[in-house]
VEXTOR-139399 format. One record per residue (C-alpha): residue number from 1; residue in one letter; x negated, y negated, z negated. Coordinates in steps of 0.5 Angstrom, whole numbers. Example, Ala and Ser with C-alpha at 12.3 -4.5 7.8 and 13.67 -1.06 7.14 Angstrom:
BEGIN
 num residu     X     Y     Z
   1      A   -25     9   -16
   2      S   -27     2   -14
***
This chain:
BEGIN
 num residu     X     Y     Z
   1      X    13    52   -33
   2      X    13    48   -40
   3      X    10    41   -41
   4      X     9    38   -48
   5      X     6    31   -51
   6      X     2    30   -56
   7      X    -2    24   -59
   8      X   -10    25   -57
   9      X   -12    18   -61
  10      X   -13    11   -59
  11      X   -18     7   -55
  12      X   -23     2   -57
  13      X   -17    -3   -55
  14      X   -12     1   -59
  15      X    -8     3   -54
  16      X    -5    10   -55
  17      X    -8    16   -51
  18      X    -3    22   -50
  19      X    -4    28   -48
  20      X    -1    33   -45
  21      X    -1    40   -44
  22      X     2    45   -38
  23      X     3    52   -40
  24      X     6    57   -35
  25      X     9    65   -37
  26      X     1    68   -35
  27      X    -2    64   -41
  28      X    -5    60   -36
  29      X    -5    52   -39
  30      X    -8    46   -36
  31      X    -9    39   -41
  32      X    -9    32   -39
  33      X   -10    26   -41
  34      X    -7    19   -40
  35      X   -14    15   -40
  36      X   -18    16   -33
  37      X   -11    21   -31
  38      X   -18    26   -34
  39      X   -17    34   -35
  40      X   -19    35   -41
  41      X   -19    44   -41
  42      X   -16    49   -37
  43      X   -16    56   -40
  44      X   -15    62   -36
  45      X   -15    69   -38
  46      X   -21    73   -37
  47      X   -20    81   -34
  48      X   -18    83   -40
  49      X   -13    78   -42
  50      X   -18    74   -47
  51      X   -16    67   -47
  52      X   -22    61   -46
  53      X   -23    55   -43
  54      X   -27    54   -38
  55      X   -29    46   -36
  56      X   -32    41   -40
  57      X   -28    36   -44
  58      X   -29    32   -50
  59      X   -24    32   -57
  60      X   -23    25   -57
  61      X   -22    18   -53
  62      X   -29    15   -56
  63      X   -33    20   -52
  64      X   -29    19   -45
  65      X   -30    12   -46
  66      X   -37    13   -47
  67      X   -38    18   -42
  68      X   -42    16   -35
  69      X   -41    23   -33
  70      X   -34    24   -30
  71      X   -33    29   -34
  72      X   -25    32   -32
  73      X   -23    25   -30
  74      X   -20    22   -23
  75      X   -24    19   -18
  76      X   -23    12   -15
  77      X   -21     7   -11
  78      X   -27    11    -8
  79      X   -30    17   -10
  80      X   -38    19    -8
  81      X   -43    14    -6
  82      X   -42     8    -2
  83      X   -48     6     1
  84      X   -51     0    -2
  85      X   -44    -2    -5
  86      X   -43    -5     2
  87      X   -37    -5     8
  88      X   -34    -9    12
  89      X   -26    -8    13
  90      X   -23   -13    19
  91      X   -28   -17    20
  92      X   -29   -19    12
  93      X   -36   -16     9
  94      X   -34   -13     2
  95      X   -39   -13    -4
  96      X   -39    -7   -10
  97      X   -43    -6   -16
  98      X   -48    -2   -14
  99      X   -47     2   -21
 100      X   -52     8   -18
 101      X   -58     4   -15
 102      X   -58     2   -10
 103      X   -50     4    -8
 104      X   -44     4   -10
 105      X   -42    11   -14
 106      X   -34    13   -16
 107      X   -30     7   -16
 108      X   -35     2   -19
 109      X   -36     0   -26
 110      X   -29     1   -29
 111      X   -27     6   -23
 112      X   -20    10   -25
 113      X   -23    15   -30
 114      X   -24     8   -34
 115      X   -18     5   -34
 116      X   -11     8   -38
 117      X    -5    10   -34
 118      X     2    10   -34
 119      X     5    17   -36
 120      X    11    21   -35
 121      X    14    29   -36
 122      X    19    30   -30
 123      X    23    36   -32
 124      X    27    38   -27
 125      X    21    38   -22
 126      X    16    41   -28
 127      X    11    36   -26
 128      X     6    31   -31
 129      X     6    23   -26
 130      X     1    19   -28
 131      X     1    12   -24
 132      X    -3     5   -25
 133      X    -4    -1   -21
 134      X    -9    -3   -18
 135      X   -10   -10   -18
 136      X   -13   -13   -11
 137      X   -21   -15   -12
 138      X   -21   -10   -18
 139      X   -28    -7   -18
 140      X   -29   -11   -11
 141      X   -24    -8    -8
 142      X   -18   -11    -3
 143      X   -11   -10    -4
 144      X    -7    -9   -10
 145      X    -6    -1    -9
 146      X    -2     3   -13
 147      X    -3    10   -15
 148      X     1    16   -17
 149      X    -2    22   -18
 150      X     2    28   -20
 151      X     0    34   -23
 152      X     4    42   -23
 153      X     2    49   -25
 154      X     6    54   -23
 155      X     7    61   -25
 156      X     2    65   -20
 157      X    -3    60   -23
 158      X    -5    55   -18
 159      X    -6    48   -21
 160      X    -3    43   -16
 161      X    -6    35   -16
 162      X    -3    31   -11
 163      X    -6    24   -10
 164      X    -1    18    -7
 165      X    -3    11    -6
 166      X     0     4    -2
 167      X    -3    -2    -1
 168      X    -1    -9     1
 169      X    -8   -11     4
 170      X   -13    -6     9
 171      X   -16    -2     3
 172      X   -20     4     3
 173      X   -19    11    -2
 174      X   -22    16    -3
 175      X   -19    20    -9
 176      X   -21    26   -13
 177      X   -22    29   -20
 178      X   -30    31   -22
 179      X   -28    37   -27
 180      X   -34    41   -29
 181      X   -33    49   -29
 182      X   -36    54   -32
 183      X   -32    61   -31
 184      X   -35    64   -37
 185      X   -32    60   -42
 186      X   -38    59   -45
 187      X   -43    53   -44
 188      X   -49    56   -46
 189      X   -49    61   -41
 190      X   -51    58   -34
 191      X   -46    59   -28
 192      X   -51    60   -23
 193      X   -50    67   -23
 194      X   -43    65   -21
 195      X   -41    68   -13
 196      X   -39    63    -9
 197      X   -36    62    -2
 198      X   -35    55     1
 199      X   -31    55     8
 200      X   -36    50    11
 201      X   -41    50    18
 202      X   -44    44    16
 203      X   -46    39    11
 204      X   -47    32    10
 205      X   -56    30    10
 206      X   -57    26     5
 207      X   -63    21     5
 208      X   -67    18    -1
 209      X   -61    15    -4
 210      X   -56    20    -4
 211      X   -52    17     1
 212      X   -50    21     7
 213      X   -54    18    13
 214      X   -49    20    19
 215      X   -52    27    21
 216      X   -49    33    20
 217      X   -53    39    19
 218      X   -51    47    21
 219      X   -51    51    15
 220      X   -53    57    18
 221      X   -61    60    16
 222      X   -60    55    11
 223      X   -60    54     3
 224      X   -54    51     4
 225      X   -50    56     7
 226      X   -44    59     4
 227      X   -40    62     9
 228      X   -41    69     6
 229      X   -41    70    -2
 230      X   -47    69    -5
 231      X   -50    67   -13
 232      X   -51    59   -14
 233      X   -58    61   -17
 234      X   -61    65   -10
 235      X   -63    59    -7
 236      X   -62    53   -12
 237      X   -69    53   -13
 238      X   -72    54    -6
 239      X   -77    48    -3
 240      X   -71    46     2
 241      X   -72    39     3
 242      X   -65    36     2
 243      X   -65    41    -5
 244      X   -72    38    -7
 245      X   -69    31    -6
 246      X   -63    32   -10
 247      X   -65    38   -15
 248      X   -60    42   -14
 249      X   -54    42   -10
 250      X   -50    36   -10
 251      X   -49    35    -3
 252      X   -41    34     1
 253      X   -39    40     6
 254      X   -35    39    12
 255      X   -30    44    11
 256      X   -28    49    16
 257      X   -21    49    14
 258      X   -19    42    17
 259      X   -15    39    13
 260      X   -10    45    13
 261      X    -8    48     5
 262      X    -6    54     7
 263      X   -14    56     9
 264      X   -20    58     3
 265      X   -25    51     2
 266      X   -28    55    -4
 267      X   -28    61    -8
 268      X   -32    62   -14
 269      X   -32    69   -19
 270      X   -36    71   -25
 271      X   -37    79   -26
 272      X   -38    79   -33
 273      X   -31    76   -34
 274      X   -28    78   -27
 275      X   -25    70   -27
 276      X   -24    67   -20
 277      X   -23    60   -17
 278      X   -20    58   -11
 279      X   -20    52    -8
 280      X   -15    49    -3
 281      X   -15    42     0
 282      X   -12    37     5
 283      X   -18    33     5
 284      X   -23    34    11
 285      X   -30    35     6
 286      X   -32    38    -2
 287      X   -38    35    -5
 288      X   -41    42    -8
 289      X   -45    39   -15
 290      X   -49    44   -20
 291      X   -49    38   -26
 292      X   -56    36   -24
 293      X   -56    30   -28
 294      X   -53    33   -35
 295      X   -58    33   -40
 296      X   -56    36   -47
 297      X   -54    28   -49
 298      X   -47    30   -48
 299      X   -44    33   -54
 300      X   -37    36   -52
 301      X   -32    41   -54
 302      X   -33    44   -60
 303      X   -39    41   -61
 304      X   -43    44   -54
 305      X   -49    40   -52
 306      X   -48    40   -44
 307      X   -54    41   -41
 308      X   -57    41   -33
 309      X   -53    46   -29
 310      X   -49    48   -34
 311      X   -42    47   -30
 312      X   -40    47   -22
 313      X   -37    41   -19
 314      X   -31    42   -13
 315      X   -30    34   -10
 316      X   -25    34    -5
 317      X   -26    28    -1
 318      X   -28    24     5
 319      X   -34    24     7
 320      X   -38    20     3
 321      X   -40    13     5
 322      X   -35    14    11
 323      X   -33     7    12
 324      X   -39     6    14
 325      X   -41    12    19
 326      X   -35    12    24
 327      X   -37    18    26
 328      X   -33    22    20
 329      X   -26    21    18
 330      X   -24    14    16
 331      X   -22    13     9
 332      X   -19     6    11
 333      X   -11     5     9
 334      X    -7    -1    12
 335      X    -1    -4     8
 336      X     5     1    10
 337      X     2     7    10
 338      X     2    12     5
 339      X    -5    15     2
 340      X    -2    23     1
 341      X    -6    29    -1
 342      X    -7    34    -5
 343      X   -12    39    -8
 344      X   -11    47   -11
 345      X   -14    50   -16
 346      X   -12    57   -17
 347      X   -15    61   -22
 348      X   -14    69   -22
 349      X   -18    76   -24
 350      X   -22    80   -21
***
């Protein structure tokens, strides 16, 4: 596995964007950028060894620093929705930006997918870090945390984000990446047709607002159910209410595999190309999103306008607004604890 550098461009308040691109034996390359630690494309090989690109990404740092998307980039200090921007850690009530009306949604204003990191190649462990500090009362946030997050690809493809943080005040953290996938390599093609597995009994019911409301519901005889592989487009248009409510899916599964990265959270393939993508994770819950709020204002890469449920999104998480449901696992860290997880994405061939 190599890892090179190169210059990406400058942002508005000329700091210099590097990117950096992960290569193995296999062909297989991951890009990243210092600016919101974002994934800018990753190019797998299809069953007949044609190279393509198959997330969404911009070619330059302006339209990361426009985007209101999340496209390709870390989430925090607090992925997904927090219910009313509000919650209360030891005995203090905290008030965030309530940038996804009426809730807090991915870090706030300037989550980490706004802000530039620290970045660094180790050669010797063939990993890309990316670190920054994050002051106490950013975006609302107690605590200074400090956050590393590194990324690994090795030669049986599987691309490796592992997430640490610490802090020096009862914080929360909720970290993940929204990369937007579509296995064809080509936006103009939709990904509903794509087969997908997700390794989950329940979800998270959401109420108007999009935030979870406390109440897990079974998958089973449901348009939610993934347990068995089936094609996204199946069931996306049904009348089920919780679909009605969020035009399509972007909803949190509670994943079956508990935890434990050895175990399957998702497969997704595509037959024409014959790609897939497997998910594993330590995290307890995956947001499963259909792009539902792309509309064709976003141009990308090569000049592609990303339209509604043109990509799959894979959000590895706690449960959303967990800080205030107790009944879910808590995204609490206290001073002289260590936030640590990490997410796989491996990518292979029919």
């Amino acid at each position: 596995m190599s890892i090179t550098k190169a210059l990406f461009g400058k942002t508005k308040n000329n700091e210099t964007i590097d990117i950096f691109t992960l290569s193995n034996s296999n062909g297989v390359s991951v890009q990243v950028i210092n600016y919101g630690a974002t994934i800018v494309s990753i190019k797998t090989p299809d069953k007949d060894g044609n190279l393509g690109d198959i997330v969404f990404g911009y070619d330059n740092v302006s339209s990361y620093e426009d985007c209101d998307k999340y496209i390709g980039a870390t989430l925090g200090r607090c992925a997904n929705r927090i219910k009313n921007g509000k919650f209360t850690l030891e005995d203090v009530e905290y008030s965030l930006a309530t940038n996804n009306h009426p809730n807090h949604l991915h870090g706030g204003i300037k989550g980490f997918n706004k802000v530039v990191w620290q970045a660094s190649i180790d050669e010797a462990k063939e990993l890309l870090e990316l670190s920054y500090l994050s002051k106490d009362g950013e975006e609302g946030y107690p605590g200074n945390l400090k956050v590393t997050i590194t990324y690994t690809l090795s030669e049986d493809n599987s691309f490796k984000i592992n997430y640490k943080a610490v802090t020096d005040k009862t914080t929360i953290v909720n970290l993940s990446n929204h990369s937007y996938f579509n296995l064809t390599a080509n936006p103009n093609i939709s990904p509903l047709n794509h087969e997908l597995v997700i390794n989950a009994d329940s979800f998270t019911e959401i109420d108007d607002t999009f935030a979870p409301n406390g109440k897990l519901i079974d998958v089973a005889k449901t348009p939610m159910d993934f347990k068995k592989s089936k094609a996204v487009i199946n069931d996306i248009k049904s009348d089920f209410p919780q679909l009605v409510l969020a035009n399509g899916y972007d909803h949190n599964f509670v994943l079956n595999s508990k935890g434990d990265i050895n175990v399957l959270a998702a497969k997704l393939t595509e037959e024409t190309t014959g790609r897939s993508l497997e998910v594993y994770t330590t995290m307890p819950c995956m947001q499963f999103y259909s792009s539902n709020f792309l509309d064709g204002t976003n141009i990308g890469k090569n000049g592609f306008h990303y339209e509604q449920r043109a990509a799959l999104c894979f959000e590895t998480q706690y449960a959303p607004n967990a800080i205030n449901l107790p009944s879910f696992t808590s995204p609490i860290l206290k001073k002289g604890e260590e936030y640590n997880q990490s997410t796989i994405f491996k990518f292979s061939t029919l």
